[in-house]
C-alpha positions in Angstrom: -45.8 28.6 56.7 -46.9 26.7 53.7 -47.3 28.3 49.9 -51.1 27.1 48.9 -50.7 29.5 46.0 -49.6 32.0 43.6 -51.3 35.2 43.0 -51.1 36.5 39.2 -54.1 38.4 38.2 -53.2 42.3 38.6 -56.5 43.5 39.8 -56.6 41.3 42.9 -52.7 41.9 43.6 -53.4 45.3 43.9 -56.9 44.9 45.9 -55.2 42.8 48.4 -52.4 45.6 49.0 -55.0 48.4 49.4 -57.0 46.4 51.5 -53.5 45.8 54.3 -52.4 49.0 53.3 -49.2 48.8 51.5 -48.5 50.7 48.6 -49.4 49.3 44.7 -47.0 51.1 42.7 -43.3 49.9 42.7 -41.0 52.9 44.1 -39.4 54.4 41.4 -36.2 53.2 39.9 -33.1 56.0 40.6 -30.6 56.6 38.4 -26.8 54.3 39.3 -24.2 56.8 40.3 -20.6 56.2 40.5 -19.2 55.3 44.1 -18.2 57.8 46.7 -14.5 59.1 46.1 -12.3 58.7 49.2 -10.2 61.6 49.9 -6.5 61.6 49.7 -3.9 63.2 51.6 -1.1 64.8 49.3 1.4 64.7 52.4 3.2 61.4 52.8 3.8 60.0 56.0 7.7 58.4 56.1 7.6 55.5 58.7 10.7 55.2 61.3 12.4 51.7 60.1 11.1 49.9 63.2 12.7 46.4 62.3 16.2 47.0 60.1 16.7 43.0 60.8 14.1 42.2 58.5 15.4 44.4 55.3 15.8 41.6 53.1 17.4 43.8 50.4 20.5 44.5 53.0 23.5 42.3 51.6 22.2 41.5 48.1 24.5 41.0 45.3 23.7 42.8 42.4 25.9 40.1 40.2 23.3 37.3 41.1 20.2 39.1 40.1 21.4 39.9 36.8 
């Protein structure tokens, strides 16, 4: 495809889409709204300790982080 040209003049803009059957208005322009709001679940799950080995806080010395 090559671009031989830019079309500017209003009149033939909107001839051209009449004539292949599109539309010559632009849609109209809604209103932003915010985004959906997930839903949360008030009940908290508690999840078995599946790997104690890997509690790094097990053993720590209070004295050395203070």
């Amino acid at each position: 495809m090559l671009l031989i040209a830019f079309i500017l003049d209003l009149p033939v803009i909107e001839r051209i889409l009449q004539h292949i059957g599109e539309p010559t208005e632009p849609p109209a322009v809604l209103p932003a709204r915010a985004p959906p709001q997930a839903e949360l679940d008030s009940t908290q799950v508690t999840v078995p300790d599946e790997w104690p080995e890997m509690d790094q806080s097990a053993g720590a010395r209070s004295e050395i982080w203070e």
